[in-house]
C-alpha positions in Angstrom: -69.8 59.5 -12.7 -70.6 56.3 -11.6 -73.9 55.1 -9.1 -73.0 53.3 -5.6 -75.4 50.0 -5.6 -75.1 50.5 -1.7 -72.7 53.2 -0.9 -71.2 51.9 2.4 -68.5 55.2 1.8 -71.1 57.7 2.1 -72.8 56.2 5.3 -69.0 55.5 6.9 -68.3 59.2 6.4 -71.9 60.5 8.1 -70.9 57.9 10.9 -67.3 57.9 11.1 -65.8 60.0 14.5 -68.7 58.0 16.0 -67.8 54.6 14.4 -63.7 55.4 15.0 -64.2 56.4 18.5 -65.8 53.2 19.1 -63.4 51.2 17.4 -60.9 52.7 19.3 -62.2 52.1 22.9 -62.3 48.5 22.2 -58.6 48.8 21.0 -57.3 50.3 24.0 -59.4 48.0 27.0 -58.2 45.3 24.1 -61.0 42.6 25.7 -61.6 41.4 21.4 -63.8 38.2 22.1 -67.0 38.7 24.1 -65.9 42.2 25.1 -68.2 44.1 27.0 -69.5 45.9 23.9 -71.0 42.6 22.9 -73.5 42.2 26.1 -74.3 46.0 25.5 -74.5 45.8 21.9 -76.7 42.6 22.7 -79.4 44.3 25.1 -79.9 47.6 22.4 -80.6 45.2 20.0 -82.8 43.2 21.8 -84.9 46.6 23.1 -84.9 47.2 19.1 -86.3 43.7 17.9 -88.5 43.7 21.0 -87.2 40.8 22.0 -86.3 39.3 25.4 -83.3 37.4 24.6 -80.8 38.3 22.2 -77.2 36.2 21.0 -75.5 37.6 18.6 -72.9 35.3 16.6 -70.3 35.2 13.8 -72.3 35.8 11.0 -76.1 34.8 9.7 -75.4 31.4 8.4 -74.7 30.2 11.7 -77.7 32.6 13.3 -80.0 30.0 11.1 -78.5 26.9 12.2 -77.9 27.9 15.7 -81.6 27.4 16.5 -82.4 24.3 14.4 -79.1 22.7 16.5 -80.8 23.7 19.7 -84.1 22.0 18.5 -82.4 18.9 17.7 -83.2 18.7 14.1 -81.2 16.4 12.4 -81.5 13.1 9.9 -85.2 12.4 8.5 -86.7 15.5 9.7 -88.1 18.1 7.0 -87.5 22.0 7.3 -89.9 24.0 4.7 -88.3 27.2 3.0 -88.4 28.7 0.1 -86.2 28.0 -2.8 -86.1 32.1 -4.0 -83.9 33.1 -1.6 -80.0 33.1 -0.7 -78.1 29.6 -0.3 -77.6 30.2 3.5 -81.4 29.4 4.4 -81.1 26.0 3.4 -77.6 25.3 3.2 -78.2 25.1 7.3 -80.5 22.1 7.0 -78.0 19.1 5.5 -75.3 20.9 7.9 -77.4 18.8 10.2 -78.6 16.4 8.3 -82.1 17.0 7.8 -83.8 17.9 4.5 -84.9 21.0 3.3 -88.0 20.7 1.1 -88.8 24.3 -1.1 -91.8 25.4 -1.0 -93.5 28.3 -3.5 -93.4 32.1 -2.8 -96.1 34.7 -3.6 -96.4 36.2 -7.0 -96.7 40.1 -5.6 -94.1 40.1 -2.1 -91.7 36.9 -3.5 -91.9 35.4 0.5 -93.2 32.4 1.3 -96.9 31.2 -0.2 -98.6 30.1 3.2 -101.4 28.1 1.1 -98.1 26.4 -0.7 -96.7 26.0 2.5 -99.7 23.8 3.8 -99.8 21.5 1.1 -96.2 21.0 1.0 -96.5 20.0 4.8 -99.4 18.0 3.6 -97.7 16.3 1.1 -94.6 15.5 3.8 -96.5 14.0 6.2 -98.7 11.8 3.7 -95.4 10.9 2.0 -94.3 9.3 5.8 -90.7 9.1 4.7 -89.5 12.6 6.4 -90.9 14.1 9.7 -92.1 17.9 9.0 -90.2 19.6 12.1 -89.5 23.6 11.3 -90.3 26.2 8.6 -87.6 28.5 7.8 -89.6 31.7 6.5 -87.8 35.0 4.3 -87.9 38.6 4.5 -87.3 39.3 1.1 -85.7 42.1 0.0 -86.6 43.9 3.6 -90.0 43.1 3.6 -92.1 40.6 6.3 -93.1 37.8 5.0 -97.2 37.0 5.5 -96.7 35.8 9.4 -99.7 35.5 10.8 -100.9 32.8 8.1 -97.3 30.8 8.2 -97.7 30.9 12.3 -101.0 29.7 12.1 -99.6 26.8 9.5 -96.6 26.5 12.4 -98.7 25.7 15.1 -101.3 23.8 13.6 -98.5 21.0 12.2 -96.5 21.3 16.3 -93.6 23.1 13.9 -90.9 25.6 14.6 -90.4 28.7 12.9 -87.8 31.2 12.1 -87.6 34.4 10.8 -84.8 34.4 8.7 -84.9 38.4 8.6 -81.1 38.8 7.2 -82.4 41.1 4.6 -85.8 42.5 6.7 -84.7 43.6 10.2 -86.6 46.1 11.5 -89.2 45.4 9.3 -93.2 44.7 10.3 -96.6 44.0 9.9 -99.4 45.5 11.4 -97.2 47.4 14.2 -95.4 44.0 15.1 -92.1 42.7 14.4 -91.3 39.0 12.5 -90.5 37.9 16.4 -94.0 38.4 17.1 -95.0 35.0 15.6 -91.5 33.4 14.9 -89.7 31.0 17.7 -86.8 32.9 16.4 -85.6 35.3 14.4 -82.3 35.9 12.7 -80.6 38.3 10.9 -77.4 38.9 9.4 -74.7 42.2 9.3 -72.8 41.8 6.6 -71.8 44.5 5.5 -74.4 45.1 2.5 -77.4 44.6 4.8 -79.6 47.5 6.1 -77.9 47.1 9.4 -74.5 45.8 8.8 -71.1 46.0 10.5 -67.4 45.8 8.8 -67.1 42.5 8.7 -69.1 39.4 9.0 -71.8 38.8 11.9 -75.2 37.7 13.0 -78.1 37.4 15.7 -80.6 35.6 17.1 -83.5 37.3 18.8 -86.1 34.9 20.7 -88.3 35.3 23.5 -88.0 31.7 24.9 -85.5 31.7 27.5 -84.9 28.1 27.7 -83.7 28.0 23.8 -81.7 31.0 24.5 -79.7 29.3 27.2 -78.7 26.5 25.0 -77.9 29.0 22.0 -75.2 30.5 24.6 -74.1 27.1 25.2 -73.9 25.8 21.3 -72.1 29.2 20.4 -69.4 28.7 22.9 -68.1 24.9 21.7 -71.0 23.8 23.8 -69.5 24.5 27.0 -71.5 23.9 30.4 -71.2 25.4 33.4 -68.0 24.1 34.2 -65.7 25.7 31.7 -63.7 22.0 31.0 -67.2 20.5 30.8 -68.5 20.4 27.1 -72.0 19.4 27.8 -73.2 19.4 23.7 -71.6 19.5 20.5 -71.2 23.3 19.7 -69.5 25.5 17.1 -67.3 28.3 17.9 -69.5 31.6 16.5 -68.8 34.9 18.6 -69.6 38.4 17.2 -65.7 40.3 17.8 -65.7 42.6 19.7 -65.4 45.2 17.7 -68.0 44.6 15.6 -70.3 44.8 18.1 -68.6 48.5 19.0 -69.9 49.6 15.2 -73.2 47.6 15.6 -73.8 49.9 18.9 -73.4 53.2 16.8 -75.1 51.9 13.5 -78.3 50.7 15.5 -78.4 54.1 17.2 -79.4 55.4 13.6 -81.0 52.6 12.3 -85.1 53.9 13.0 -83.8 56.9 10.6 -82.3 55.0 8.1 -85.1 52.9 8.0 -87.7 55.9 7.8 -85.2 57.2 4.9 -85.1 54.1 2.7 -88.8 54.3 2.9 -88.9 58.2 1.7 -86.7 56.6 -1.3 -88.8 53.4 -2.3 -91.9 56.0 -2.2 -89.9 58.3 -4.9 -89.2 55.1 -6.9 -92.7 54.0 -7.4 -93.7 57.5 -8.0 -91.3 57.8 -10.5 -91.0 54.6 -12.2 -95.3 54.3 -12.4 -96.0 52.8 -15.6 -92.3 52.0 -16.7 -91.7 48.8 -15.0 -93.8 46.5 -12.2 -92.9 48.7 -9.2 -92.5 46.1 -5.8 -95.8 45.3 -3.8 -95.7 45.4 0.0 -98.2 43.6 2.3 -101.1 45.4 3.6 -99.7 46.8 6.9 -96.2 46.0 6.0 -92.9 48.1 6.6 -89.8 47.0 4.5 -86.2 47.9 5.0 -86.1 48.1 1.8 -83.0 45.7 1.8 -83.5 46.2 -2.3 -85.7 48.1 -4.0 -86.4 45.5 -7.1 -88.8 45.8 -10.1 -89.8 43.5 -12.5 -89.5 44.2 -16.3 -89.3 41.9 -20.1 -86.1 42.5 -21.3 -84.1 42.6 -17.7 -81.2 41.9 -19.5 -81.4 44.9 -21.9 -82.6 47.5 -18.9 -79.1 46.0 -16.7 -76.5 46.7 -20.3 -78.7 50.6 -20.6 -78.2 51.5 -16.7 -74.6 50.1 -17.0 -73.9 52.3 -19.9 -74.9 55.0 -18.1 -73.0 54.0 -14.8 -75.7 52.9 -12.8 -75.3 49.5 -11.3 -78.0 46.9 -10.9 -78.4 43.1 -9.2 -80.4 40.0 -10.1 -81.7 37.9 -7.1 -81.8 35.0 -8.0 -81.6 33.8 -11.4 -81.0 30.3 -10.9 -83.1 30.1 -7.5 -81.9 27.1 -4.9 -83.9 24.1 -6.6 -82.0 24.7 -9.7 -78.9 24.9 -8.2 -76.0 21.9 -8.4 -76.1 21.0 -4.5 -79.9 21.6 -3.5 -81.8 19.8 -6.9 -82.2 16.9 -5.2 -84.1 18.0 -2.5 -87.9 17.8 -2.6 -90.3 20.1 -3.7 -93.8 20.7 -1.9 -96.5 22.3 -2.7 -97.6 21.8 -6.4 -94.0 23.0 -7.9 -92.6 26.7 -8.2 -94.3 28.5 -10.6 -94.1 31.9 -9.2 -90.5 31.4 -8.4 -89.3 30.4 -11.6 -91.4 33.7 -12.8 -89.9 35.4 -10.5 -86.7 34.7 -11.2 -86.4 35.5 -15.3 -88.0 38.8 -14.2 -86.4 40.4 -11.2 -84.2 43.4 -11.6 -83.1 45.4 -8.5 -81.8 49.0 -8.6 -79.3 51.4 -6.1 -80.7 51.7 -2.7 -79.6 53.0 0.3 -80.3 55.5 2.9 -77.9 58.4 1.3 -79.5 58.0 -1.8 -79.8 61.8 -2.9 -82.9 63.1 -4.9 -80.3 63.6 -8.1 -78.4 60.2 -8.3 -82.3 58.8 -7.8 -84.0 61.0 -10.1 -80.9 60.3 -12.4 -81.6 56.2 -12.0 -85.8 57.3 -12.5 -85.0 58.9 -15.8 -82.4 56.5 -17.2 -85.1 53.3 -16.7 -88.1 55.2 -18.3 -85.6 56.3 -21.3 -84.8 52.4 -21.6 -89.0 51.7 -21.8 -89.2 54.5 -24.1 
């Protein structure tokens, strides 16, 4: 029988009178934009993230961009990110016309290299041609990226920084959440994330009141407090309705699933000890566990084995940003991208989810050590 990669079916039936009963209520009061599940689902998330303000939006491209619009970043400025990552977290930066310029990620947690980070900004700023105005920093893979060195790189250059925590929410470091450090923090629920709804969707969770009030005016067309009065050029990004319905019951759960993916990442590196490079989490870190992915040779070989067998795997990301058609023009900073292009020839990532049961793991455990031999 074949593996789940994530098995959405097995968390919808755990969840689903909850989840229908939810979706019904906002069928029958039939208020589907900015329903009053949205400001509810809104406040439990922002007493999650530990965060005072919280705008949830239509999905975690625009969560990213959201913030840089409200910022005013636009042509000649420079946003730092890395270039392992998804294509949302820069694709946001020539939306509004600024560059993004990749920066290296460490060898052991693939987030951002703070060290790199420095010397791209460095580099940027000695250059003269682009003005270094925001750092865009990953939770790969559910994990936090190193944010008390990016922060202290953030404030000594005057920059902004987001927590682009689409893979890692709910993760931390030392006891504190990504929002902690970060000007921002977004994260995204589609449907494959740890916390994800039955569609598309995303937040932004800040603690600055004054950027919050111009997100709620840039997510709604940016209107102004007369409804005909347009103050700012917006977009129109609202969570539905009843999305936010799901969201409310998912989050209610989301501490346990959480505490489960960890049980399962534990059994992993138990099990796959001395078979393949088992994933590294910062000292005081707590991943989601977003994927649980190992590093081997002959990733190519272990992916045809596992598929033989019916177990499913992923590769993030074999031809990382840089590489890519529309972002190879952009700069690189920091003395180049040797750990990402390391990365990326090596990474392999394996089932995980929160229902993952002892058997199907143990099965996935035995199948990978069989392929080592």
């Amino acid at each position: 029988m074949n593996i789940a990669f994530i098995d959405l079916k097995a968390q919808r039936a755990r969840l689903k009178e909850r989840i229908d009963a939810a979706v019904m209520r906002v069928l029958d009061h039939t208020a589907f934009v900015m329903g009053p599940e949205v400001g509810e689902f809104e406040r439990a998330l922002g007493d999650f993230g530990r965060a005072a303000h919280v705008l949830s939006c239509a999905n975690g491209t625009d969560a990213l961009a959201l913030p840089l619009m409200a910022w005013g970043i636009g042509p000649g400025d420079a946003v730092f990110c890395p270039s392992f990552t998804f294509a949302a977290t820069a694709e946001v930066v020539p939306w509004l016309g600024a560059q993004p310029v990749f920066v290296d990620v460490l060898r052991d947690t693939y987030n951002l290299d703070p060290d790199r980070l420095e010397q791209a900004i460095q580099e940027v700023k000695a250059k003269g041609e682009l003005t270094p105005r925001a750092i865009i920093s990953v939770d790969l893979f559910g994990q936090p990226a190193d944010y008390p060195r990016i922060a202290a790189v953030a404030r000594r250059h005057g920059l902004k920084l987001i927590a682009d925590s689409a893979q890692g929410f709910g993760c931390a470091l030392d006891g504190e959440q990504p929002l902690h450090w970060a000007d921002a923090t977004t994260t995204s629920f589609f449907p494959a994330k740890p916390l994800g709804c039955y569609g598309d969707g995303g937040a932004v969770l800040t603690n600055d009141a004054d950027l919050h009030a111009v997100l709620v005016s840039l997510r709604n067309h940016g209107a102004g407090a007369d409804k005909y009065d347009n103050v700012r050029i917006g977009m129109n990004s609202r969570l539905d309705t009843i999305q936010a319905a799901i969201l409310i019951e998912k989050l209610a759960v989301f501490a346990d699933e959480i505490e489960a993916r960890n049980r399962i990442a534990a059994r992993y590196r138990d099990g796959l000890k001395g078979a393949v490079s088992t994933p590294q989490v910062i000292i005081g870190g707590v991943s989601t566990w977003a994927q649980y992915t190992v590093e081997t040779d002959d990733r190519d070989g272990l992916a045809a084995h596992l598929r033989e067998r019916g177990i499913p795997t992923a590769m993030y990301y074999p031809r990382p940003l840089h590489m890519q058609t529309a972002y190879r023009d952009y700069p690189v900073g920091g003395g180049g991208l040797p750990a990402t292009m390391a990365a990326a020839g090596r990474v392999i990532s394996l089932p995980m989810h929160s229902d993952l049961d002892e058997p199907t793991q143990d099965r996935i455990v035995a199948a990978v050590r069989a392929f080592v031999g």
